[in-house]
Backbone bond lengths (Angstrom), bond angles and torsions (degrees), N, CA, C in turn:
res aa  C-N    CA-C-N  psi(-1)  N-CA   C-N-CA  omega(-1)  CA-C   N-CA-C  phi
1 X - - - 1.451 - - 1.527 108.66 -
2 X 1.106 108.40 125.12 1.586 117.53 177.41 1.736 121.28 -72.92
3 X 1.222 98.78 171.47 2.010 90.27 -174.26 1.342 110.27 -71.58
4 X 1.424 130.13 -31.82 1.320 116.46 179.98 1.221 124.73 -74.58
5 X 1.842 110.12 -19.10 1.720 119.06 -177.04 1.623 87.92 -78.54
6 X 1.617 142.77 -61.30 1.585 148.98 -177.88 2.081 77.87 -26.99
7 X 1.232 103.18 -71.56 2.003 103.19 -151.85 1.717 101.93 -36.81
8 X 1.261 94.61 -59.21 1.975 108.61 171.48 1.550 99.04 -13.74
9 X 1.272 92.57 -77.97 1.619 109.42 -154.80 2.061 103.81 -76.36
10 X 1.242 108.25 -33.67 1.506 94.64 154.90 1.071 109.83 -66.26
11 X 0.957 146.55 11.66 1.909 129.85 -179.55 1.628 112.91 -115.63
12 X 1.401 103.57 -6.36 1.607 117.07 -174.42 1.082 107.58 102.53
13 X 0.870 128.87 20.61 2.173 122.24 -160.61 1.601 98.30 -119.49
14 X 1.097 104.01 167.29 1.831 129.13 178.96 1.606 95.08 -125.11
15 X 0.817 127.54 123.40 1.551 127.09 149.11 1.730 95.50 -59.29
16 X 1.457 100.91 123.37 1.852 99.87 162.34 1.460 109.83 -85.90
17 X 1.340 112.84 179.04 1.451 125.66 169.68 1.791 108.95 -70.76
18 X 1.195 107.62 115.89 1.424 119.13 174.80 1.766 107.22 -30.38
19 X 1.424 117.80 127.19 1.427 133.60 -148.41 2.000 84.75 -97.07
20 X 1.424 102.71 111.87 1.537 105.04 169.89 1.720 122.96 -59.89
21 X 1.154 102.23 139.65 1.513 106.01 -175.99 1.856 112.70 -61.31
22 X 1.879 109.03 138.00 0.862 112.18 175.88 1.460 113.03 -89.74
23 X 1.357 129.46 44.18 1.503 110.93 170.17 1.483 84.56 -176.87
24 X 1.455 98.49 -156.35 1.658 102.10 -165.37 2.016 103.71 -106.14
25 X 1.329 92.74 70.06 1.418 89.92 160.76 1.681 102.09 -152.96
26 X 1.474 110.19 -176.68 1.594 122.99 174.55 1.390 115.79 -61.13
27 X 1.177 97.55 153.36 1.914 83.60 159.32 1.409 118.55 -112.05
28 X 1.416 107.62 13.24 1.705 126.19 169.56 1.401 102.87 -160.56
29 X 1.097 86.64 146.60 2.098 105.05 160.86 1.363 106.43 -131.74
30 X 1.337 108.63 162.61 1.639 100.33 -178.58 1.965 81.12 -125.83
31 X 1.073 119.01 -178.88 1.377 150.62 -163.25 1.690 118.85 179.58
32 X 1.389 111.33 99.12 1.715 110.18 -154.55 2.226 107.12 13.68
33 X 1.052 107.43 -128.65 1.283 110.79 -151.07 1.645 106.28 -58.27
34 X 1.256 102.19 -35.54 1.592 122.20 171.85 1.657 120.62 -33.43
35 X 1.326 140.05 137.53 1.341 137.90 174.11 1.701 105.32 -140.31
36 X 1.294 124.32 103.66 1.317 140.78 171.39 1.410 109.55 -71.05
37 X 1.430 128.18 96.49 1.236 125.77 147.92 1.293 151.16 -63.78
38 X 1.465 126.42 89.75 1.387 120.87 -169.84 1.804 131.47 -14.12
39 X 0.714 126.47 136.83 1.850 108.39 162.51 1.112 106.04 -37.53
40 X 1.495 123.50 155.05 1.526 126.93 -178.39 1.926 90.92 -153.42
41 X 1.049 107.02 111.95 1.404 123.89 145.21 1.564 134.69 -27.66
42 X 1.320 127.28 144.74 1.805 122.93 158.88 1.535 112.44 -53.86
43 X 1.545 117.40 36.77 1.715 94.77 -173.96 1.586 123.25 -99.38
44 X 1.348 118.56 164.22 1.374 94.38 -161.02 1.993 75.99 -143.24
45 X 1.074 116.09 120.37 1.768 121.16 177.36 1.062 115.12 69.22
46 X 1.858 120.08 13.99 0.982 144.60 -149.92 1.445 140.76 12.77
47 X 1.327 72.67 67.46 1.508 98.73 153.51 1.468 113.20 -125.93
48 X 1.372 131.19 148.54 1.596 139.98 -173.78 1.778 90.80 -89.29
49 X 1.589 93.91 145.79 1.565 106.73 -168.25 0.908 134.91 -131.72
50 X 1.550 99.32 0.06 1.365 139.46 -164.01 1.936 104.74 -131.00
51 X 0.752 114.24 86.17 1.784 114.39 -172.02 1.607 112.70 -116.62
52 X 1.200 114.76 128.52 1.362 120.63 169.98 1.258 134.19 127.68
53 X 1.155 150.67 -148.74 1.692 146.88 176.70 1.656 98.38 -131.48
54 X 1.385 94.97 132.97 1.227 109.50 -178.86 1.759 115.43 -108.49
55 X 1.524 98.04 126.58 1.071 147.05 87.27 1.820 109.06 -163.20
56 X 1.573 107.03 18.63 1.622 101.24 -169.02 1.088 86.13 -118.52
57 X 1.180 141.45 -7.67 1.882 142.08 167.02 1.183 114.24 -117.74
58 X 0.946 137.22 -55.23 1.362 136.01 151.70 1.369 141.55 -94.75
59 X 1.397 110.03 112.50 1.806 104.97 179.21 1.522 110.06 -38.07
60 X 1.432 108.21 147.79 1.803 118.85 154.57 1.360 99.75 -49.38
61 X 1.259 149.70 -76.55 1.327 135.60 -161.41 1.957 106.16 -53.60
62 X 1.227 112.68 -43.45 1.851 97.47 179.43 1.529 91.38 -64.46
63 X 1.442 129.67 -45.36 1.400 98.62 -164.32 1.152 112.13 -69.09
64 X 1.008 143.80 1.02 1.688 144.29 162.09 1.044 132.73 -43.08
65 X 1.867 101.43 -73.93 1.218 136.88 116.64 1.651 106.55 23.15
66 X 1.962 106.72 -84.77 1.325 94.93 -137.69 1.791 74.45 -99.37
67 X 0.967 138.39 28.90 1.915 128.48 167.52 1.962 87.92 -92.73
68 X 1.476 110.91 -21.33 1.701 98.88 -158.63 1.843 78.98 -71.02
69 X 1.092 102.03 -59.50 1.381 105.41 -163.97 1.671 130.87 -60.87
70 X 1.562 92.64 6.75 1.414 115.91 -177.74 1.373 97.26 -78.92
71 X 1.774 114.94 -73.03 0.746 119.94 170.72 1.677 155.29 -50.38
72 X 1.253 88.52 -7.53 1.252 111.41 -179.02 1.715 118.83 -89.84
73 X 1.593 97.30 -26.64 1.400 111.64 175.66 1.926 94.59 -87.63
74 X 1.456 116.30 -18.61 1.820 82.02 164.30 1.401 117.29 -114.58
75 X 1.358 103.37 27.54 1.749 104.20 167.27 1.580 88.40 -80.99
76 X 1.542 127.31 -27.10 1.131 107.08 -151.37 1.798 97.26 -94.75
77 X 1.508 111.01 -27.56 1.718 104.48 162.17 1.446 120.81 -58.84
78 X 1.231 120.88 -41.81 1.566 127.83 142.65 1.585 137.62 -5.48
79 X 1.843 99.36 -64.70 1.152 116.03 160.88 1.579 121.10 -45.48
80 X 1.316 96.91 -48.93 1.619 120.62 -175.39 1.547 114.62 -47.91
81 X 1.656 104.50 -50.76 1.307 128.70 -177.93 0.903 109.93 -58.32
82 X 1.179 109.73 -59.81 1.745 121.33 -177.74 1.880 140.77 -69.22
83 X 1.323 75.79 -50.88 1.488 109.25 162.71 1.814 91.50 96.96
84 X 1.327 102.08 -27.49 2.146 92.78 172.17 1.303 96.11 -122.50
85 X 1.307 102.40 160.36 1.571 109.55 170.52 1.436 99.84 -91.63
86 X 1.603 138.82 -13.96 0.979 140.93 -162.45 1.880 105.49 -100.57
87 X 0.819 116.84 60.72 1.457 134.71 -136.61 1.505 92.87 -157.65
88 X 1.355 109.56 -72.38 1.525 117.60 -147.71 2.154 88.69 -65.10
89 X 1.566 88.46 143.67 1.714 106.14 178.73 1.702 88.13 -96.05
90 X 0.939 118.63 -56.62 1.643 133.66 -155.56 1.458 120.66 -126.96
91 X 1.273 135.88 124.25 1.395 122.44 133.33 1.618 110.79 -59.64
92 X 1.180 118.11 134.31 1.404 123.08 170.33 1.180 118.06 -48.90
93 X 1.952 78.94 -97.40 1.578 110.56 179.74 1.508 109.90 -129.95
94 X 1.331 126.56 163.58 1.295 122.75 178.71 1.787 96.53 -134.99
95 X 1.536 106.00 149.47 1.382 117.85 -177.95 1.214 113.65 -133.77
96 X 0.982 109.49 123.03 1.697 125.84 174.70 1.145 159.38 -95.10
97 X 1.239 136.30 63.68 1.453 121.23 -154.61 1.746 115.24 -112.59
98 X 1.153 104.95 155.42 1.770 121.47 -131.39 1.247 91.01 -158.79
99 X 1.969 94.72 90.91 1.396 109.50 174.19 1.918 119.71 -58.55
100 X 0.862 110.77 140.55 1.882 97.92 -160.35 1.332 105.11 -151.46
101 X 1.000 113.06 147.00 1.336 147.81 -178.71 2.067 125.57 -72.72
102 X 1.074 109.87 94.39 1.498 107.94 -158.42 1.922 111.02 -23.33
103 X 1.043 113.73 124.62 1.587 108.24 170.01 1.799 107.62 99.17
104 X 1.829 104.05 1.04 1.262 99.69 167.11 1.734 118.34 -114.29
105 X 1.726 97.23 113.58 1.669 117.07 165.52 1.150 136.50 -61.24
106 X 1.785 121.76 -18.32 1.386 123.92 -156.75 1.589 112.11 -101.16
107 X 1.666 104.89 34.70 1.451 107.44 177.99 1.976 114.34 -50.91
108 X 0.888 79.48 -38.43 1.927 79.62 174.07 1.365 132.69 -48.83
109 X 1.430 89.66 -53.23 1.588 109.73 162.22 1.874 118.20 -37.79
110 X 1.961 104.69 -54.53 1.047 100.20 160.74 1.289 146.72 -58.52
111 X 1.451 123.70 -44.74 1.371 126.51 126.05 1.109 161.76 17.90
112 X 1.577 84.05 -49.21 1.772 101.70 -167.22 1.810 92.42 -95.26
113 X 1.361 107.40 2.48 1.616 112.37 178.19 1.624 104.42 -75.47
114 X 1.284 125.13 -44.50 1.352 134.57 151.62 1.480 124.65 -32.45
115 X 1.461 105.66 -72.44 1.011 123.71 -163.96 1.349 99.99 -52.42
116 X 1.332 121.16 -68.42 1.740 126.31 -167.34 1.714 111.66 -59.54
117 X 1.036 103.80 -32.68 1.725 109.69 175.48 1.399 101.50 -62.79
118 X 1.212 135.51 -49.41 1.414 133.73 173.61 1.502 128.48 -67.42
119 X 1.468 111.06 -23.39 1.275 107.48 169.49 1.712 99.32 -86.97
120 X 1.069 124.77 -34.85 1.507 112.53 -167.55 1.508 110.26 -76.08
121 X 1.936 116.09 -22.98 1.272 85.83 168.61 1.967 110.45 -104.76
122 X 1.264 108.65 -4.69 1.544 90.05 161.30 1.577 128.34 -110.95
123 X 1.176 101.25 34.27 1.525 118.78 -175.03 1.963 115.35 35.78
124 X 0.789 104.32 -103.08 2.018 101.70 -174.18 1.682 95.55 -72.43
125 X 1.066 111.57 -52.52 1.398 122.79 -166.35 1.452 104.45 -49.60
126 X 1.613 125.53 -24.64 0.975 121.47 -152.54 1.877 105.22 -108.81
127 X 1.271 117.86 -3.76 1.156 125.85 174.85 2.229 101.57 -80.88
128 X 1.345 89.81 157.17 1.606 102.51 -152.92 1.737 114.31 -163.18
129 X 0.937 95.19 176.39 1.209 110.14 -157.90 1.754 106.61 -117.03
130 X 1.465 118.39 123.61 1.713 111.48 -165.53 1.397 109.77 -128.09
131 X 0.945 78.51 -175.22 1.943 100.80 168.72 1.665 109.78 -177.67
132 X 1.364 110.16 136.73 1.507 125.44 -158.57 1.484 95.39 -134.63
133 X 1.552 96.49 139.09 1.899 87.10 -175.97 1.805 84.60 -149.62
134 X 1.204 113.94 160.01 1.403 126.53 175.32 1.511 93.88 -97.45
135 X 1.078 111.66 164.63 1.751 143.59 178.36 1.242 121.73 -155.49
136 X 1.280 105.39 152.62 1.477 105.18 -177.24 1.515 116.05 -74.96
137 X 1.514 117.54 -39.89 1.463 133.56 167.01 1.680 112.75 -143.67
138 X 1.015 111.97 167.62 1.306 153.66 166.21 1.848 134.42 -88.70
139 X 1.214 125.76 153.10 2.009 96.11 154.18 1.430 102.48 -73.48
140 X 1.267 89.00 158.61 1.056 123.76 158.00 1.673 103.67 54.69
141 X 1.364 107.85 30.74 1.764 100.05 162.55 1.988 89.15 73.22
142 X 0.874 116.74 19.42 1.559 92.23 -178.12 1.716 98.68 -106.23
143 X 1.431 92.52 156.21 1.189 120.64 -158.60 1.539 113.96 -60.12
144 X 1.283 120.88 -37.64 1.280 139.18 -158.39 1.574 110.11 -170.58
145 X 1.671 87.61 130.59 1.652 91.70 172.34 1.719 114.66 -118.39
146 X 1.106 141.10 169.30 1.235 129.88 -153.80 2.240 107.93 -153.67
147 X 0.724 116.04 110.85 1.457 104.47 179.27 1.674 111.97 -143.11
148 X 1.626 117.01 137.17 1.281 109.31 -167.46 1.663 111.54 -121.21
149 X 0.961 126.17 -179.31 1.560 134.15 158.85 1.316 105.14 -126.82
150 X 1.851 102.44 153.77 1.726 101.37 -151.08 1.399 74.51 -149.36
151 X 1.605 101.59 145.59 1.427 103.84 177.79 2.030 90.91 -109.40
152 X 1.095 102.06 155.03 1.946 100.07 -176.71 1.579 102.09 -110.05
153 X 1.247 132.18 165.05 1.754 136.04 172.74 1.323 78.49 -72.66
């Protein structure tokens, strides 16, 4: 087990089994050093767990919640990509979208559920570069979708 999978598991977390794609695309591409992560959902055994528009279906704190768990399901497509997590030089960029509720601004806020899960488990490496956008929906009613670019050693 490598130092960033040990951080996982110091932090309370399981890496899950990389969440199979719902339609007909990858759930990574690589491009020389580059690794494109699909959108990845709140799903957990896949099923999404996190459903709805936030802030009239879901509190800001679940949507937090379900961006941590966004991300966490593509550290674990990541893994896949890579084959180490101890690999990754960079999170790029991270992208966000934050099913929402007409008249709600605080997509960032949701976000930042991503964001901090990635710096805490890849420390410097894990700070990045975003963009957060509201939507009207999602699949499957889920709350938040999450997708990154990863630069590799």
């Amino acid at each position: 087990m490598g130092r960033v999978e040990e951080t996982i598991k110091e932090l309370g977390l399981e890496l899950p089994e990389a969440p199979k794609p719902m339609g007909s695309y990858l759930p990574w591409a690589k491009s020389g050093k580059l690794v494109f992560i699909s959108g990845q959902l709140p799903r957990k055994e896949g099923k999404i767990v996190y459903q709805g528009r936030v802030p009239t279906e879901i509190s800001l704190e679940l949507g937090k919640q379900a961006a941590a768990i966004c991300a966490l399901n593509a550290v674990s497509v990541l893994k896949d990509a890579a084959g180490e997590l101890d690999k990754v030089k960079q999170i790029v960029r991270l992208t966000c979208w934050v099913a929402s509720s007409p008249f709600f601004f605080d997509q960032p806020q949701i976000a930042n559920g991503a964001s901090d899960l990635l710096v805490k488990i890849f420390g410097e490496a894990g700070k990045h570069s975003r963009m957060t956008t509201g939507v009207i929906g999602l699949p499957g009613n889920a709350t938040v979708a999450v997708d990154l670019v990863v630069a590799l050693r």
